[in-house]
Gaussian input, Z-matrix of N, CA and C with variables (Angstrom, degrees):
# hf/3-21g

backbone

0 1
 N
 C     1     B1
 C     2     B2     1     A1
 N     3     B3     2     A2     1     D1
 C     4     B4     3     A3     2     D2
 C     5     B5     4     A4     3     D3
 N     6     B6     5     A5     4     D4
 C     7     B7     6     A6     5     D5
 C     8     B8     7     A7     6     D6
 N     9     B9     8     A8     7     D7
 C    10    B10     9     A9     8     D8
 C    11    B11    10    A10     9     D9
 N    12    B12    11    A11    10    D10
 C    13    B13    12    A12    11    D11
 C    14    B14    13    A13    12    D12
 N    15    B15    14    A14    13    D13
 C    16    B16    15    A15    14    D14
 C    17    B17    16    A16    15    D15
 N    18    B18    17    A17    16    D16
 C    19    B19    18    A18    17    D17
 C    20    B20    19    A19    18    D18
 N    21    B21    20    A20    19    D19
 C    22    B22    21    A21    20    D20
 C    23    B23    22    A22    21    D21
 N    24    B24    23    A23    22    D22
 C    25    B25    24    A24    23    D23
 C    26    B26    25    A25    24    D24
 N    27    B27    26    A26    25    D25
 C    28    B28    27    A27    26    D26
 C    29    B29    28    A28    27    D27
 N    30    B30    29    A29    28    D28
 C    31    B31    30    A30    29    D29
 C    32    B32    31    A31    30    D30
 N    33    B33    32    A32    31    D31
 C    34    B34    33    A33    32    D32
 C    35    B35    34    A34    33    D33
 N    36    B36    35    A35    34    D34
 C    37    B37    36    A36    35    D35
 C    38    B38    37    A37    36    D36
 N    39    B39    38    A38    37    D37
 C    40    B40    39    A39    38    D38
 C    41    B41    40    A40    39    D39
 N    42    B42    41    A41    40    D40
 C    43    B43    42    A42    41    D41
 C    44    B44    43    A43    42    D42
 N    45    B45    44    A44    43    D43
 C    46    B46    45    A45    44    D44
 C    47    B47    46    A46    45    D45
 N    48    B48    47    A47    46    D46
 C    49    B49    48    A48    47    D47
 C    50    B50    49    A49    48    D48
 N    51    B51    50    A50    49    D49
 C    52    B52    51    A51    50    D50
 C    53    B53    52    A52    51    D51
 N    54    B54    53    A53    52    D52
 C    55    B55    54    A54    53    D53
 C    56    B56    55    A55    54    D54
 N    57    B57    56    A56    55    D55
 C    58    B58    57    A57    56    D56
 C    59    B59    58    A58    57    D57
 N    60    B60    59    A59    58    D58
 C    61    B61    60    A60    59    D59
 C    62    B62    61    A61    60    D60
 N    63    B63    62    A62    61    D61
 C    64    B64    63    A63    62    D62
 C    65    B65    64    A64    63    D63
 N    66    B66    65    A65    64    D64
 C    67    B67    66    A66    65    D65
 C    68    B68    67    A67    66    D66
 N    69    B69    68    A68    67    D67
 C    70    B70    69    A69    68    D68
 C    71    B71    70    A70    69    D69
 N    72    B72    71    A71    70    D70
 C    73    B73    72    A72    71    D71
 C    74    B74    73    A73    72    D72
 N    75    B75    74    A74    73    D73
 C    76    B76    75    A75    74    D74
 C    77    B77    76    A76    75    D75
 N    78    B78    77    A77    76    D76
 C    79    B79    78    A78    77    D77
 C    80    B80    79    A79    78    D78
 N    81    B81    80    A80    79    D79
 C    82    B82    81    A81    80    D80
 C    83    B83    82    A82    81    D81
 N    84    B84    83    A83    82    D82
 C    85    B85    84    A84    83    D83
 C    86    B86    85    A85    84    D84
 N    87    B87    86    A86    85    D85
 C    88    B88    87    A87    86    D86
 C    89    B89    88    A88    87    D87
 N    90    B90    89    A89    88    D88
 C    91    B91    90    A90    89    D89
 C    92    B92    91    A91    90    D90
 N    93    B93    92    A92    91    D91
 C    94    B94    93    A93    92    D92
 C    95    B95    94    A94    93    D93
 N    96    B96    95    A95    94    D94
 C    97    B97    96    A96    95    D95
 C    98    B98    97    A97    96    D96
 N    99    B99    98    A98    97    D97
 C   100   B100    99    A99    98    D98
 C   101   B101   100   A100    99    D99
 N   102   B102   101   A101   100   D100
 C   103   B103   102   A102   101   D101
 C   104   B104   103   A103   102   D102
 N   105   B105   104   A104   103   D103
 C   106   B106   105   A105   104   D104
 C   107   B107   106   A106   105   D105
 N   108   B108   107   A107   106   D106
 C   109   B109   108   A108   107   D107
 C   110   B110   109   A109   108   D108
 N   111   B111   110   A110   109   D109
 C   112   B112   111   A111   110   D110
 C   113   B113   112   A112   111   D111
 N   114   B114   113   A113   112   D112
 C   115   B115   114   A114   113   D113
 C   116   B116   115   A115   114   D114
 N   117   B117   116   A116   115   D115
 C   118   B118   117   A117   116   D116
 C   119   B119   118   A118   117   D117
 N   120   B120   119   A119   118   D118
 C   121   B121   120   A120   119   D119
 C   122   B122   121   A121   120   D120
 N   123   B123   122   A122   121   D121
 C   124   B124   123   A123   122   D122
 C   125   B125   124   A124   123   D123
 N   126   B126   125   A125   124   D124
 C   127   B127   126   A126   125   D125
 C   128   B128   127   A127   126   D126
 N   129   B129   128   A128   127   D127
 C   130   B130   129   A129   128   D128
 C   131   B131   130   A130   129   D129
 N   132   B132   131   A131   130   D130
 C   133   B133   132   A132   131   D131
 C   134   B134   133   A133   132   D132
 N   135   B135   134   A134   133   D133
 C   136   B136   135   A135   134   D134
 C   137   B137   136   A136   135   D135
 N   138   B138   137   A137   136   D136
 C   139   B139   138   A138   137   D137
 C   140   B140   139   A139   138   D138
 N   141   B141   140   A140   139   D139
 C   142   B142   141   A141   140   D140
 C   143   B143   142   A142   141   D141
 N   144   B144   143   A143   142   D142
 C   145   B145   144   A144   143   D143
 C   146   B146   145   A145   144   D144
 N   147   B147   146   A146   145   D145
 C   148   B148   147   A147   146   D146
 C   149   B149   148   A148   147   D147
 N   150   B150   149   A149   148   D148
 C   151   B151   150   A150   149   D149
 C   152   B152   151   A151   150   D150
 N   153   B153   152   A152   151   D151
 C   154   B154   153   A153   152   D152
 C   155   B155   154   A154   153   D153
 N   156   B156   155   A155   154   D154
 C   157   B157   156   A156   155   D155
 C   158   B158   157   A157   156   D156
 N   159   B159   158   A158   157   D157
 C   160   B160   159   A159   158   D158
 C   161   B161   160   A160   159   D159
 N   162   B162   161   A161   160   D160
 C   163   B163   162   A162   161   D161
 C   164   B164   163   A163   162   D162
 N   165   B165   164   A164   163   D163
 C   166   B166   165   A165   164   D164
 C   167   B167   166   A166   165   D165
 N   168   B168   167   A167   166   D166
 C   169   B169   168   A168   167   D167
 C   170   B170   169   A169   168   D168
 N   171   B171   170   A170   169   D169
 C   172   B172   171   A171   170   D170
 C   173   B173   172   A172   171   D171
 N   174   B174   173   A173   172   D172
 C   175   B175   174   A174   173   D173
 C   176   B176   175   A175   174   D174
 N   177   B177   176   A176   175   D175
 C   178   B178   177   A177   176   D176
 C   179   B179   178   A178   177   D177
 N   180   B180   179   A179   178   D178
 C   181   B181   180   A180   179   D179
 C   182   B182   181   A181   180   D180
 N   183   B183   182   A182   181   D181
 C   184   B184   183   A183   182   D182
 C   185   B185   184   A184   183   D183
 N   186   B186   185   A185   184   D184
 C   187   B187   186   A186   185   D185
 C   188   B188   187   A187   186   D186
 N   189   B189   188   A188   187   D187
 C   190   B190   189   A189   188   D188
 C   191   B191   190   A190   189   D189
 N   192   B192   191   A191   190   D190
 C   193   B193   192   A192   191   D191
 C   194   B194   193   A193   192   D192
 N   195   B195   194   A194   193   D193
 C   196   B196   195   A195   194   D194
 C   197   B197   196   A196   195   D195
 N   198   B198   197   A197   196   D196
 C   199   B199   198   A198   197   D197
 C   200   B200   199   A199   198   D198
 N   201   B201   200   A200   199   D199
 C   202   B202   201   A201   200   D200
 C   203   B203   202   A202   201   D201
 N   204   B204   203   A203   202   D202
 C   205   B205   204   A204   203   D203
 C   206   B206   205   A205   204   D204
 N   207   B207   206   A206   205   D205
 C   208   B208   207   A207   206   D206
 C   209   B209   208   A208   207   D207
 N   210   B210   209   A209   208   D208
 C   211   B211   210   A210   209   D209
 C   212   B212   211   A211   210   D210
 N   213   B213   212   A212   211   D211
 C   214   B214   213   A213   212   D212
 C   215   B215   214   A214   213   D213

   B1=1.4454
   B2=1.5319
   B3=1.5720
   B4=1.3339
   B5=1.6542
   B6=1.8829
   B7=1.3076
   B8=1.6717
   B9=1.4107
   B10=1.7016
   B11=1.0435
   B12=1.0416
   B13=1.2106
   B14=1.3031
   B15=1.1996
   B16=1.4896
   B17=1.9895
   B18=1.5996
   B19=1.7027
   B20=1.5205
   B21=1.4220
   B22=1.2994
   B23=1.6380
   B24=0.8014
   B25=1.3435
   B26=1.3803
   B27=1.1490
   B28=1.5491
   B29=1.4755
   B30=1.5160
   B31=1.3812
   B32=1.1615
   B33=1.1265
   B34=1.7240
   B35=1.5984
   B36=0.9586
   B37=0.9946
   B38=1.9329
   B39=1.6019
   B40=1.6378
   B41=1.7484
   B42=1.0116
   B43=1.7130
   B44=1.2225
   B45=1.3768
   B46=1.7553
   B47=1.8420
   B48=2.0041
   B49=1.3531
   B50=1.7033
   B51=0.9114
   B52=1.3924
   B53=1.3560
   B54=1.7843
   B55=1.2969
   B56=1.2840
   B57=1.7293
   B58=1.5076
   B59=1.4886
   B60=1.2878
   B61=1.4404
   B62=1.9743
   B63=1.5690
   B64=1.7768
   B65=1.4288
   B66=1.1463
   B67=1.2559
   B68=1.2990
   B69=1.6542
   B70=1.3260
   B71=1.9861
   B72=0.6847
   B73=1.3736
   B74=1.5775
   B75=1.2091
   B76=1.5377
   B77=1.3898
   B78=1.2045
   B79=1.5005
   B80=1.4375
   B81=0.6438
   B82=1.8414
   B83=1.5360
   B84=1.0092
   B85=1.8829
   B86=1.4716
   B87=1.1950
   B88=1.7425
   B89=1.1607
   B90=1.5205
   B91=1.2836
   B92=1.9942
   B93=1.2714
   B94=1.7522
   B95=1.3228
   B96=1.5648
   B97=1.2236
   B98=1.6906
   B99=1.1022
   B100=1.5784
   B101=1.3830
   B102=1.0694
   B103=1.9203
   B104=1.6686
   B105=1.0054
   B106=1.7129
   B107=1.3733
   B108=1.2359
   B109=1.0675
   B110=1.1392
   B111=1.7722
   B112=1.4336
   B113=1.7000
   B114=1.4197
   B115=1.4181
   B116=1.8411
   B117=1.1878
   B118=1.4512
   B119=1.7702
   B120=1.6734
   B121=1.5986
   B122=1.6646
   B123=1.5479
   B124=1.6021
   B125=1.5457
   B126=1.1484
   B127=1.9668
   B128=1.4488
   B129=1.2059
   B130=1.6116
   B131=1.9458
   B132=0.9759
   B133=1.6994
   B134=1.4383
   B135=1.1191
   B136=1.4712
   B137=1.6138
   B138=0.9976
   B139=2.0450
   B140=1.1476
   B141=1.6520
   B142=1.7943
   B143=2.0103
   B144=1.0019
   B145=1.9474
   B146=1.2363
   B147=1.3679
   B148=1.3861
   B149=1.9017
   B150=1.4206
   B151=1.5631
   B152=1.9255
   B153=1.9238
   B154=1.1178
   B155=1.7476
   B156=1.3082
   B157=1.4549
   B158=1.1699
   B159=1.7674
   B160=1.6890
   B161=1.1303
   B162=1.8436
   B163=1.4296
   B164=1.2404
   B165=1.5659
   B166=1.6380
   B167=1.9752
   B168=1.6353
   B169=1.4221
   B170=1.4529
   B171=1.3289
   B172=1.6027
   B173=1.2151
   B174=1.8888
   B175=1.2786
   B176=1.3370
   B177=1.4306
   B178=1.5518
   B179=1.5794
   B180=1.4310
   B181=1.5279
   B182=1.6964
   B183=1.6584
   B184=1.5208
   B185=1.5772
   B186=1.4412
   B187=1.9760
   B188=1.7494
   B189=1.4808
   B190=1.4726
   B191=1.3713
   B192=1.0720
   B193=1.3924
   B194=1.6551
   B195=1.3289
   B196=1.4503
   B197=1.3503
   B198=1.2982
   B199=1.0020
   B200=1.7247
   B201=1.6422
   B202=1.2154
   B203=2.1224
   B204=1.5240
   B205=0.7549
   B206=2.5355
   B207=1.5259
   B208=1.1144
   B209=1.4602
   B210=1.6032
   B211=1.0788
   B212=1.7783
   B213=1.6056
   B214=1.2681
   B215=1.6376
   A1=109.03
   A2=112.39
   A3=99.78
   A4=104.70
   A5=123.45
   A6=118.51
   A7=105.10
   A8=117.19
   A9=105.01
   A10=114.01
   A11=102.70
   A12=141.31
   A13=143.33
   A14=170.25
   A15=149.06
   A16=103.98
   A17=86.49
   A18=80.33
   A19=112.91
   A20=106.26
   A21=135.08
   A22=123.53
   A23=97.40
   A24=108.24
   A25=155.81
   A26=157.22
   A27=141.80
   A28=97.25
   A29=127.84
   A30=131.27
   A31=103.12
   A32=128.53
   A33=128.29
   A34=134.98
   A35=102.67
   A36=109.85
   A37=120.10
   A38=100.43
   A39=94.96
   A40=82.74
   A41=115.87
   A42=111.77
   A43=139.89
   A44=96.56
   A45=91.22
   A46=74.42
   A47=109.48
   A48=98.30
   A49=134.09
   A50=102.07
   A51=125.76
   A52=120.98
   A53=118.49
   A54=101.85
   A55=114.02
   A56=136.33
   A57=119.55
   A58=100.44
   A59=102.42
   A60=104.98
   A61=104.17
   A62=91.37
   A63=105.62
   A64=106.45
   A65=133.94
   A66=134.79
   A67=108.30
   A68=117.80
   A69=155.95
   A70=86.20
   A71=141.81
   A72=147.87
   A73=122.27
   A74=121.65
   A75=113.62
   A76=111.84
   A77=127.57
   A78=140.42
   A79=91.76
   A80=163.89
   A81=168.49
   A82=122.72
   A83=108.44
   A84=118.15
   A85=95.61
   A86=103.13
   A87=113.45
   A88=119.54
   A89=129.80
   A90=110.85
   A91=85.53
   A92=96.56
   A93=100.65
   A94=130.13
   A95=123.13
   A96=98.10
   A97=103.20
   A98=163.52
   A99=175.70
   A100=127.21
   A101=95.43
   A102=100.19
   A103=112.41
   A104=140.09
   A105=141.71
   A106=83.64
   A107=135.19
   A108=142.97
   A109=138.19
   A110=115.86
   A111=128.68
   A112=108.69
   A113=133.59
   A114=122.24
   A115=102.37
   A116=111.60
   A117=103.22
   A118=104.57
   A119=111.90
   A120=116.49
   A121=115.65
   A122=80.27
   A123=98.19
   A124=113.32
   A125=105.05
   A126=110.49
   A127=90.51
   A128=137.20
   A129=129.09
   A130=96.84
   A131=109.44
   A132=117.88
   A133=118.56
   A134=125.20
   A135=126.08
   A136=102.01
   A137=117.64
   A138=122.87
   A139=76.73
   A140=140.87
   A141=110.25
   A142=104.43
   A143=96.15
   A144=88.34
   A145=122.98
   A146=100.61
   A147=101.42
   A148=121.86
   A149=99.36
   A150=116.54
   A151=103.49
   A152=99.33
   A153=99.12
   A154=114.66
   A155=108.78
   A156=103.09
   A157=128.00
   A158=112.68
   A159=114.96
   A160=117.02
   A161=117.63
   A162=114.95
   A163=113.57
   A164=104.91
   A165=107.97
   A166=122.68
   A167=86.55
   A168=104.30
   A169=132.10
   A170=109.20
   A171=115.63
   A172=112.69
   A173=110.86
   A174=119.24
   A175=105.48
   A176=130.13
   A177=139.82
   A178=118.03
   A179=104.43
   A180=86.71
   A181=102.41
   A182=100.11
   A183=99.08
   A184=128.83
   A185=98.23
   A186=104.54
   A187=77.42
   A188=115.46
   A189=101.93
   A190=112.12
   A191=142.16
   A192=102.09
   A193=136.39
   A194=107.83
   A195=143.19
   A196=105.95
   A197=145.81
   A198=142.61
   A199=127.20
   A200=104.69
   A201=155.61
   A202=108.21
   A203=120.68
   A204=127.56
   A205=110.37
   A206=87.82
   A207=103.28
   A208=102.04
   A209=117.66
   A210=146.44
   A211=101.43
   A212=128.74
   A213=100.29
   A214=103.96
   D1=144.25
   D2=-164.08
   D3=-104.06
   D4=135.83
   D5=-158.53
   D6=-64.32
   D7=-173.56
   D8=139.17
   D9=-118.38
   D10=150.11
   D11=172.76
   D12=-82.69
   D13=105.60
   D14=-101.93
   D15=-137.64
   D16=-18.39
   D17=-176.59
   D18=-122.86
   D19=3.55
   D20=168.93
   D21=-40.81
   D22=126.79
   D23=169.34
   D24=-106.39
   D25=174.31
   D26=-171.61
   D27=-152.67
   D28=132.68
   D29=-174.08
   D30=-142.57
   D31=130.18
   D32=144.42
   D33=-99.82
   D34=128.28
   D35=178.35
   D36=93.59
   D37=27.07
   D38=-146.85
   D39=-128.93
   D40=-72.36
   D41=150.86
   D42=-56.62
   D43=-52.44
   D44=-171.09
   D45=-152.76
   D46=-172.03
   D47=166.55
   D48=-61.77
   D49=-4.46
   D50=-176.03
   D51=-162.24
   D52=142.60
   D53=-167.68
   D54=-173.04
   D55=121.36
   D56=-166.23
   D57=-111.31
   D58=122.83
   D59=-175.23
   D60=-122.70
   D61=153.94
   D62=176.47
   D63=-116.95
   D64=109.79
   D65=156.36
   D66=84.35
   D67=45.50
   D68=165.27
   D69=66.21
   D70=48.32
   D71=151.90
   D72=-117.06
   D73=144.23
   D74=-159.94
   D75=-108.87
   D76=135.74
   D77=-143.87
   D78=-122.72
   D79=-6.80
   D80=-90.35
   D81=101.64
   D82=133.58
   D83=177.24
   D84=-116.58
   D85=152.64
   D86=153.31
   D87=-146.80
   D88=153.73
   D89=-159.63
   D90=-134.26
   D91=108.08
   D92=155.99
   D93=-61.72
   D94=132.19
   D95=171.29
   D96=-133.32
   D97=126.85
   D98=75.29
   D99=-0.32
   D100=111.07
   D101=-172.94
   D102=-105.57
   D103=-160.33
   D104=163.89
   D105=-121.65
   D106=-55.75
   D107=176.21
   D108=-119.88
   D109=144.83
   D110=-136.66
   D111=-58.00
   D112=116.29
   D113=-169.15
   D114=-120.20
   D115=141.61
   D116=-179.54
   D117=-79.07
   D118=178.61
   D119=147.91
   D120=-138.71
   D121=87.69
   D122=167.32
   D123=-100.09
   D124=-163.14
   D125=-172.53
   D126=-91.92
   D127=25.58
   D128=172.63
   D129=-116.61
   D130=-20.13
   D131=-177.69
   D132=-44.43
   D133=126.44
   D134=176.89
   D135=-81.71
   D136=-18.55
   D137=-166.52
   D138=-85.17
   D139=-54.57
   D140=-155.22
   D141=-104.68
   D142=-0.11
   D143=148.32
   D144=-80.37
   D145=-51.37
   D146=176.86
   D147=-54.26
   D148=-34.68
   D149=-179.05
   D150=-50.45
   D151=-52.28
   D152=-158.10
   D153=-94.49
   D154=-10.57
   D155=154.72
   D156=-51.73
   D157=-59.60
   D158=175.58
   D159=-38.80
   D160=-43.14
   D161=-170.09
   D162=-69.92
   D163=-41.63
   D164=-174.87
   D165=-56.15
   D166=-39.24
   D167=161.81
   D168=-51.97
   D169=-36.90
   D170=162.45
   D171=-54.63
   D172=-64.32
   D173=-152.64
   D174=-62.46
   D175=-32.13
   D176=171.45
   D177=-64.64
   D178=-14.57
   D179=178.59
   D180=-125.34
   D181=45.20
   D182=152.42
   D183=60.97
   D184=30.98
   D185=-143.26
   D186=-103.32
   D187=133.96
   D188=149.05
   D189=-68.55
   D190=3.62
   D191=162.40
   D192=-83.63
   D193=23.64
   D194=-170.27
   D195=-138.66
   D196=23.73
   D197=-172.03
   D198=-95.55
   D199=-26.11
   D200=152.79
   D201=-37.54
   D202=-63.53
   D203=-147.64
   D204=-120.87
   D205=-9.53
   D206=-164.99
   D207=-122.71
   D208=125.36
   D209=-146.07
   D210=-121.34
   D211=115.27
   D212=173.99
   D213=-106.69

C-alpha cells in the first residue's frame, strides 16, 4: 500500500505515462495503455516491448530516476 506523503507528487507524462515521484525522483511508474479497439498483452504485443525497452533503457543509463526499480 502506498504511504502519503506530503511533498509527493503525481506527473504525467514526465517519467513514464504516469508517475509518483519524491524529490523529483520517481518512486513508482505506470504505464497507460488505450485502444479504440480491443488489443490483447501477450509476448507478441508491441505496447509491452515497447513498455520494456524504455524501462530497460533507463535502467542502463544509470539515471536516478530508475534507481528505485533497477537492480545491478
Amino acid at each position: 500500500m502506498l504511504k502519503k506523503k506530503p511533498n509527493g507528487h503525481i506527473s504525467i507524462e514526465k517519467f513514464d505515462d504516469i508517475a509518483f515521484a519524491d524529490e523529483d525522483i520517481a518512486t513508482c511508474v505506470i504505464q497507460a495503455k488505450h485502444h479504440v479497439t480491443p488489443k490483447s498483452l501477450s509476448d507478441s504485443s508491441v505496447d509491452l516491448w515497447k513498455t520494456l525497452r524504455i524501462w530497460v533503457t533507463g535502467c542502463g543509463a544509470s539515471s536516478e530516476l530508475f534507481r528505485i526499480g533497477c537492480r545491478s
